[in-house]
Every structure is written in structure tokens, then in C-alpha cells.
PDB file with one MODEL, atoms N, CA, C and O in Angstrom:
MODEL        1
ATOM      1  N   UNK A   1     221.210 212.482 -72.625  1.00  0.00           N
ATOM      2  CA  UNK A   1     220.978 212.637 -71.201  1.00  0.00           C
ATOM      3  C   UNK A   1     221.808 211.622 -70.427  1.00  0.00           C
ATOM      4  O   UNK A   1     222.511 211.950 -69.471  1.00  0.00           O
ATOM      5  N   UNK A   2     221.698 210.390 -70.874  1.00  0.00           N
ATOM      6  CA  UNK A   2     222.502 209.680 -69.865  1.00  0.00           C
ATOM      7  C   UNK A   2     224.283 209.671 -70.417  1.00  0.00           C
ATOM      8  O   UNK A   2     225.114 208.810 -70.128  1.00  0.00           O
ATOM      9  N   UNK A   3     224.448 210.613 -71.070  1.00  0.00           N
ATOM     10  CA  UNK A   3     225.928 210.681 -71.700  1.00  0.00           C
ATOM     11  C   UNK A   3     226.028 212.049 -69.811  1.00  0.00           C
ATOM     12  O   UNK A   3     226.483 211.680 -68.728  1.00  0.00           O
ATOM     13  N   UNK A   4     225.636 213.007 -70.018  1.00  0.00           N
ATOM     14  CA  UNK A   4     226.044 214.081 -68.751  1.00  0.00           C
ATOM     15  C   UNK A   4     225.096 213.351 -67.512  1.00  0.00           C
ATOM     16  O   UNK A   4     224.901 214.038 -66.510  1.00  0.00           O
ATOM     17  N   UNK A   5     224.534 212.033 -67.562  1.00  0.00           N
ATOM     18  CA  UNK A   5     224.402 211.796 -66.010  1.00  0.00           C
ATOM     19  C   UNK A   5     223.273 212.315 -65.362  1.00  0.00           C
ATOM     20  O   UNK A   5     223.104 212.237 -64.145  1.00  0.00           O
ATOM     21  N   UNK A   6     222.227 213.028 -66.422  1.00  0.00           N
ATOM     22  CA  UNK A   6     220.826 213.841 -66.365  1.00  0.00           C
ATOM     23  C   UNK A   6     220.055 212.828 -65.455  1.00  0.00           C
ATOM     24  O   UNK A   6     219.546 213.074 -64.362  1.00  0.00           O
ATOM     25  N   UNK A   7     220.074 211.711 -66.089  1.00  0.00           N
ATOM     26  CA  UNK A   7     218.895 210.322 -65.796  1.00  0.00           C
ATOM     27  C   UNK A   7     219.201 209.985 -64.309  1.00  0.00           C
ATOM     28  O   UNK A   7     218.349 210.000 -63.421  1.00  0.00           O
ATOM     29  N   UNK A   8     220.387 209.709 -64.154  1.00  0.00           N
ATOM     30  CA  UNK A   8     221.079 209.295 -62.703  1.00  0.00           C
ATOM     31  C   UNK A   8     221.081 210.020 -62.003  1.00  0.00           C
ATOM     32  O   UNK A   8     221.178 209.676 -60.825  1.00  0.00           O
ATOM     33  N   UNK A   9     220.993 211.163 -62.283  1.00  0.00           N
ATOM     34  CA  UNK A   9     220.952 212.402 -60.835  1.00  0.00           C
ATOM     35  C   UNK A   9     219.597 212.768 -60.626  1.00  0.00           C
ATOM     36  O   UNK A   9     219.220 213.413 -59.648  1.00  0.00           O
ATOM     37  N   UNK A  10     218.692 212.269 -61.751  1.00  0.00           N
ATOM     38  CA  UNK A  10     217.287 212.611 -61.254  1.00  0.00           C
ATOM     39  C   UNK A  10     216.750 210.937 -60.019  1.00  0.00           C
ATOM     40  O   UNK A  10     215.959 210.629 -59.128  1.00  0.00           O
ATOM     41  N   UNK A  11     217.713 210.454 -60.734  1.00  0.00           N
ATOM     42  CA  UNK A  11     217.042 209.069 -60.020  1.00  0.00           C
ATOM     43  C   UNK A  11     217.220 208.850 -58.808  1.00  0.00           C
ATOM     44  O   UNK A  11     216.559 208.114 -58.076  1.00  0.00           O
ATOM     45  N   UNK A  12     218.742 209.922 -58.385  1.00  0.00           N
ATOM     46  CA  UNK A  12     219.378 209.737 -57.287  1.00  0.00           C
ATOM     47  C   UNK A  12     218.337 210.929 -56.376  1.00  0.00           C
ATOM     48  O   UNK A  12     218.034 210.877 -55.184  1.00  0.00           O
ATOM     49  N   UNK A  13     217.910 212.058 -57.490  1.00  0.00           N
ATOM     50  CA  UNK A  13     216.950 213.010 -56.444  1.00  0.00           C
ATOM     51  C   UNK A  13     215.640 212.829 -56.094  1.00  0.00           C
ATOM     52  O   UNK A  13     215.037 213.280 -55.120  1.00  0.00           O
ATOM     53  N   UNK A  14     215.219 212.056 -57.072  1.00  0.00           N
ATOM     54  CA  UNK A  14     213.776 210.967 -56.650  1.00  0.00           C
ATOM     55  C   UNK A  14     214.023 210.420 -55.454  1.00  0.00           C
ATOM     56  O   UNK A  14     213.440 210.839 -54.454  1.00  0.00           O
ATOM     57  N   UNK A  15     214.751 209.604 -55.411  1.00  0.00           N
ATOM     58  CA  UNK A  15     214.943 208.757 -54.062  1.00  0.00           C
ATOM     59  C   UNK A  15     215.490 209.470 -52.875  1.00  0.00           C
ATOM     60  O   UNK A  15     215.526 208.820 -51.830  1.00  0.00           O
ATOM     61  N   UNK A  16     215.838 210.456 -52.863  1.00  0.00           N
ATOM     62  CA  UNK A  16     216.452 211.722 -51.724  1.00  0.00           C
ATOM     63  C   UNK A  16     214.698 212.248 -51.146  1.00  0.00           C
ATOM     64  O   UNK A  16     214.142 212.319 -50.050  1.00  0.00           O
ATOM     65  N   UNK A  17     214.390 212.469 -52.267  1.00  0.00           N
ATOM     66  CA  UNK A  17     213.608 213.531 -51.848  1.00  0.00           C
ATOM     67  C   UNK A  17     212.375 212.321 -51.080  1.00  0.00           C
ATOM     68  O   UNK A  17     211.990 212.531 -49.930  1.00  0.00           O
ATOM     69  N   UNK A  18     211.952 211.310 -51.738  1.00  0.00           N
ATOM     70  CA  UNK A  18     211.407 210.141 -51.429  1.00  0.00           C
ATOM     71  C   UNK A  18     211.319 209.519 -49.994  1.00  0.00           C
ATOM     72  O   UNK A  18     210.298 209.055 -49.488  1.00  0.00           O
ATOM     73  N   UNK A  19     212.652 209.592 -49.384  1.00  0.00           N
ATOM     74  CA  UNK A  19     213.026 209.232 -48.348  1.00  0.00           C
ATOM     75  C   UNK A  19     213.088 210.374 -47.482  1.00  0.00           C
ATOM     76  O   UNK A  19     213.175 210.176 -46.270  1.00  0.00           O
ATOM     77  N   UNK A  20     213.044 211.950 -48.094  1.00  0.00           N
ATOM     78  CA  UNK A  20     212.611 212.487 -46.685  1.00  0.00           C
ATOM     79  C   UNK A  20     211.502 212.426 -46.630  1.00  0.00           C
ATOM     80  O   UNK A  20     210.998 212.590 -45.519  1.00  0.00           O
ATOM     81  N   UNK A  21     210.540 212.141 -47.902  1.00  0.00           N
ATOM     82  CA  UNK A  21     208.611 212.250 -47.462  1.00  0.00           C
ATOM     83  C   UNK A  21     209.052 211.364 -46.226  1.00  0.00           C
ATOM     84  O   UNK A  21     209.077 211.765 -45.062  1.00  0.00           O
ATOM     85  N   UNK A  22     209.402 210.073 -46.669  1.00  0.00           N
ATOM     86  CA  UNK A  22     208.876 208.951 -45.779  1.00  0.00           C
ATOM     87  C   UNK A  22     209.246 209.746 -44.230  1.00  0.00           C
ATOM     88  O   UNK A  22     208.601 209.699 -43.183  1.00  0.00           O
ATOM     89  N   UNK A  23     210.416 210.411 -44.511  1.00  0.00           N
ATOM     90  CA  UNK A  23     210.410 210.382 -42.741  1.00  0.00           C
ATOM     91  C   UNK A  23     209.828 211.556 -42.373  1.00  0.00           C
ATOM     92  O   UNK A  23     209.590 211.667 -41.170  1.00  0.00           O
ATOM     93  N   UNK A  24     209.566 212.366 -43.013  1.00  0.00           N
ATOM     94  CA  UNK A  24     208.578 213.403 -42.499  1.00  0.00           C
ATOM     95  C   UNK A  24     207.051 212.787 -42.192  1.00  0.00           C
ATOM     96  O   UNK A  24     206.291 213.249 -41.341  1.00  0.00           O
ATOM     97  N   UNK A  25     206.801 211.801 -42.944  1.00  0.00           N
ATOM     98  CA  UNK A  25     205.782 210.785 -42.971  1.00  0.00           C
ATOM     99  C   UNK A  25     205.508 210.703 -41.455  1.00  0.00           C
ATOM    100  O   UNK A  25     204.722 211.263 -40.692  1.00  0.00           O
ATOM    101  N   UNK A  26     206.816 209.450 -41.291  1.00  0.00           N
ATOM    102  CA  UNK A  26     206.739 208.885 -39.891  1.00  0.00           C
ATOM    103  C   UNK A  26     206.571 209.896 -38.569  1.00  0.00           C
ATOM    104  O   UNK A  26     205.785 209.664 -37.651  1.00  0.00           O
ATOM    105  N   UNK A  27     207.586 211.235 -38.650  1.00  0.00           N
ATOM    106  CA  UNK A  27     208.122 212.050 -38.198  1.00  0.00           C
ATOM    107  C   UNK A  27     206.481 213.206 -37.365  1.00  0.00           C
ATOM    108  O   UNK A  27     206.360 213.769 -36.277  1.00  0.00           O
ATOM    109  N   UNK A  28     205.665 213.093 -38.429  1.00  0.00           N
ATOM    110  CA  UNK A  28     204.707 214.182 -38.486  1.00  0.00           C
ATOM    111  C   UNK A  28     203.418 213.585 -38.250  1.00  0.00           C
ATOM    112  O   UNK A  28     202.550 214.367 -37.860  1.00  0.00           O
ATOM    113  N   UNK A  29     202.939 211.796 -38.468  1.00  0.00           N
ATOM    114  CA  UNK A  29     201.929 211.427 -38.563  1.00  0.00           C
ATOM    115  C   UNK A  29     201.680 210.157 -37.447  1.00  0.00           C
ATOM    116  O   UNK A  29     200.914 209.225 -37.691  1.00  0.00           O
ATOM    117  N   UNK A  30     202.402 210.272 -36.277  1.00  0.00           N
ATOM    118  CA  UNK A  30     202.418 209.224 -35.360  1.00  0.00           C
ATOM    119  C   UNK A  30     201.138 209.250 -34.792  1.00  0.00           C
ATOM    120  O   UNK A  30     200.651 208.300 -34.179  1.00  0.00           O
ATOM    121  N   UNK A  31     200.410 210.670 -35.048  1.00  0.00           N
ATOM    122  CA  UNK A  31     199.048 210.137 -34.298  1.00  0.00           C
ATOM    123  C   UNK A  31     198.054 209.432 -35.053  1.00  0.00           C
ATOM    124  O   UNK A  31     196.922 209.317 -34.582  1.00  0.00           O
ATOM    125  N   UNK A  32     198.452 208.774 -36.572  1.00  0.00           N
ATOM    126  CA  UNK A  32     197.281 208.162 -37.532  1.00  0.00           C
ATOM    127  C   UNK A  32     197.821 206.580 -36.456  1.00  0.00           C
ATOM    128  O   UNK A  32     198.938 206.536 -35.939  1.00  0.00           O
ATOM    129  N   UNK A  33     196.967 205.631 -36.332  1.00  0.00           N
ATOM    130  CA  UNK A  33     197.008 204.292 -35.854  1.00  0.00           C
ATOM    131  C   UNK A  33     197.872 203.390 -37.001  1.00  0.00           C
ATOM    132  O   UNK A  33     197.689 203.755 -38.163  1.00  0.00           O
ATOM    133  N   UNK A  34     198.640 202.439 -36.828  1.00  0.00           N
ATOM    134  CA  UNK A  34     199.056 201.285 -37.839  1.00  0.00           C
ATOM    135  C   UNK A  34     198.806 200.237 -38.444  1.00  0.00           C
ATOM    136  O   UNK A  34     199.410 199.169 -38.546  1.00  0.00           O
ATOM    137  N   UNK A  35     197.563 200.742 -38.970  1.00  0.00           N
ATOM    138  CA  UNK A  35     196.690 200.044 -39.760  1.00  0.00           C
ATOM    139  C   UNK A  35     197.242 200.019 -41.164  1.00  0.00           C
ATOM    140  O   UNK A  35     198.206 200.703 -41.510  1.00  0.00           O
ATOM    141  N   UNK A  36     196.350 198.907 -42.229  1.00  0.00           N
ATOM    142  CA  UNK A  36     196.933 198.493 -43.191  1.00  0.00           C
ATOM    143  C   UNK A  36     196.859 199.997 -43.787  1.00  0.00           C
ATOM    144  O   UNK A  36     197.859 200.128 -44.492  1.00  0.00           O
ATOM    145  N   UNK A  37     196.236 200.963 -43.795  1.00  0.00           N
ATOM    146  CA  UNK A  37     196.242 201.687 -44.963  1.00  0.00           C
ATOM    147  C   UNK A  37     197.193 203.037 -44.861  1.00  0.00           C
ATOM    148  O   UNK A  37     197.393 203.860 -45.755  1.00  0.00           O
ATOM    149  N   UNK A  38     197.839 203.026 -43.213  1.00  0.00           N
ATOM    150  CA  UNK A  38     199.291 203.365 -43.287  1.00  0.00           C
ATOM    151  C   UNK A  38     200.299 202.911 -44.002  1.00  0.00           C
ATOM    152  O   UNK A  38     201.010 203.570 -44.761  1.00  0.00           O
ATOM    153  N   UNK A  39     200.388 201.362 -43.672  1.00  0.00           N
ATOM    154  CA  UNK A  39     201.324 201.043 -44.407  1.00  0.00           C
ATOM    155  C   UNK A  39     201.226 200.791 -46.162  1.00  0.00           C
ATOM    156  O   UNK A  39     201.905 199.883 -46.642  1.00  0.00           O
ATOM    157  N   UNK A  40     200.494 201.502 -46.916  1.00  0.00           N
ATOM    158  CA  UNK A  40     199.924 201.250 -47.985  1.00  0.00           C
ATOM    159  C   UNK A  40     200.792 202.863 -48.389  1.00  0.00           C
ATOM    160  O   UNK A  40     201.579 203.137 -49.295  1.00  0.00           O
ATOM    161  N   UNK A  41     200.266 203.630 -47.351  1.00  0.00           N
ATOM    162  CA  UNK A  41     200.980 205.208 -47.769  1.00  0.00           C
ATOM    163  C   UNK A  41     202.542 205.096 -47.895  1.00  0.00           C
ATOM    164  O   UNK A  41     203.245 205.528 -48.808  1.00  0.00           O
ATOM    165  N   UNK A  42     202.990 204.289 -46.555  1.00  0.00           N
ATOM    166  CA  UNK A  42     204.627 204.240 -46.966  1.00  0.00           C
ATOM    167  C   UNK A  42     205.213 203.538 -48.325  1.00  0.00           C
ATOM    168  O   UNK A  42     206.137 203.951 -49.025  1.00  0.00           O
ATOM    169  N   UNK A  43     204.473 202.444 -48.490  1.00  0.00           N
ATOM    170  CA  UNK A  43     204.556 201.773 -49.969  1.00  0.00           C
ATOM    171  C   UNK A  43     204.716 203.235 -51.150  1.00  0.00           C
ATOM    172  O   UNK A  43     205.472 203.213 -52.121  1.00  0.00           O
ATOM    173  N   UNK A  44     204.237 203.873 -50.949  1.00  0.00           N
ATOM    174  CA  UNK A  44     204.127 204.795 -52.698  1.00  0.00           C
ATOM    175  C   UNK A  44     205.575 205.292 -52.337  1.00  0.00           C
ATOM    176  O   UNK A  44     206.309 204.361 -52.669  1.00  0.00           O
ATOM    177  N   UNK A  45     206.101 205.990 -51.981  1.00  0.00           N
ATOM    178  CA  UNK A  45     207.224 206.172 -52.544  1.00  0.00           C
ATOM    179  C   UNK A  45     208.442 205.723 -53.049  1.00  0.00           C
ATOM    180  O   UNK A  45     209.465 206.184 -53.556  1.00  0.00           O
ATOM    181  N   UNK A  46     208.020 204.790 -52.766  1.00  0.00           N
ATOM    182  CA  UNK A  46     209.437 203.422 -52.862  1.00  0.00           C
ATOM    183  C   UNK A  46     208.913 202.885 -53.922  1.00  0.00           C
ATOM    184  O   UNK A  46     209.712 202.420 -54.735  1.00  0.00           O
ATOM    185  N   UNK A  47     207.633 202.802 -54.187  1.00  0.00           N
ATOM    186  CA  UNK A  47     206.915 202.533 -55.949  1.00  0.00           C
ATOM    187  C   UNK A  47     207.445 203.393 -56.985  1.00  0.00           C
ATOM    188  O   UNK A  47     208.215 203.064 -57.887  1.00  0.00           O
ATOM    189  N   UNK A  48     206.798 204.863 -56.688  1.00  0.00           N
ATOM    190  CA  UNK A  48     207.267 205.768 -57.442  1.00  0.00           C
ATOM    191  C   UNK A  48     208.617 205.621 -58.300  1.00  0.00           C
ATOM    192  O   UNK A  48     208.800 205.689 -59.515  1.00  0.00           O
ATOM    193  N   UNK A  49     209.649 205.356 -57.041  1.00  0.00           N
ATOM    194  CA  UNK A  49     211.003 205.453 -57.373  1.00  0.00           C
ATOM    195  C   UNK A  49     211.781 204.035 -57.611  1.00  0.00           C
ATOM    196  O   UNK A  49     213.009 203.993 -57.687  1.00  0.00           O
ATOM    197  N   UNK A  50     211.008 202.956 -57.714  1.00  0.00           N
ATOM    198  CA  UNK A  50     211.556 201.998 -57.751  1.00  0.00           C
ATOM    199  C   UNK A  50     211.303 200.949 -59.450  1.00  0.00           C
ATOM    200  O   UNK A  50     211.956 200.261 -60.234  1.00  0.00           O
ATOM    201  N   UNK A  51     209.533 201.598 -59.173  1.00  0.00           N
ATOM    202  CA  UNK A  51     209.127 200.892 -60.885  1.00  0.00           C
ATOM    203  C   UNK A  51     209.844 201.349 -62.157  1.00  0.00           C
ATOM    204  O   UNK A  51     210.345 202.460 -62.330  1.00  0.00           O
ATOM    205  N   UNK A  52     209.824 200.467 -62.905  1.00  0.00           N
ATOM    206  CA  UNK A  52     210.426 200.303 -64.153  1.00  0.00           C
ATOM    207  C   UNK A  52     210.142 201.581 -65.033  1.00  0.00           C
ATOM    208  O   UNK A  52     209.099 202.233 -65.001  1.00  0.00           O
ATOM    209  N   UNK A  53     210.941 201.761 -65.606  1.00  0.00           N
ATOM    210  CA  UNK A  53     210.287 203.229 -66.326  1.00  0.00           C
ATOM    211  C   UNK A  53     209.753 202.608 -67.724  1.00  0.00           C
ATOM    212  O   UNK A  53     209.204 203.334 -68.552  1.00  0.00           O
TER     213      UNK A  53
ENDMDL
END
């Protein structure tokens, strides 16, 4: 897999797809208040795609 680049293009589509949650996030949910447990929701995707495998 990482000989054809399998691993890296998933990693690169994790983080694509990751970053439109977030802004559909922001984009779609301005009426939740900015409290800690907003910013707890933006945290997971950047976890998801960031922790160690």
C-alpha cells in the first residue's frame, strides 16, 4: 500500500473531507452558543486525523 501511495491519499482524504465537516460545522451551526462543548466538537476531527495510527 504505501509502495502505490494507498496510505497517503487516504490520509490526504481524511483530512479533506475533515475540514469540510469543520466548515460545514461552523457554516450550519452558528446558532449553538460558544461554549466549551462546541469547542470540544471542533476538536474531533483534527483528532481523528491527526492521532497516531
Amino acid at each position: 500500500m504505501n509502495n502505490f501511495g494507498s496510505i497517503e491519499y487516504a490520509v490526504e482524504l481524511a483530512d479533506r473531507l475533515a475540514d469540510e465537516g469543520v466548515r460545514h460545522f461552523e457554516e450550519d451551526l452558528t446558532f449553538i452558543e460558544e461554549l466549551e462543548p462546541k469547542g470540544v466538537l471542533r476538536q474531533i476531527a483534527n483528532y481523528v486525523t491527526t492521532r497516531l495510527l
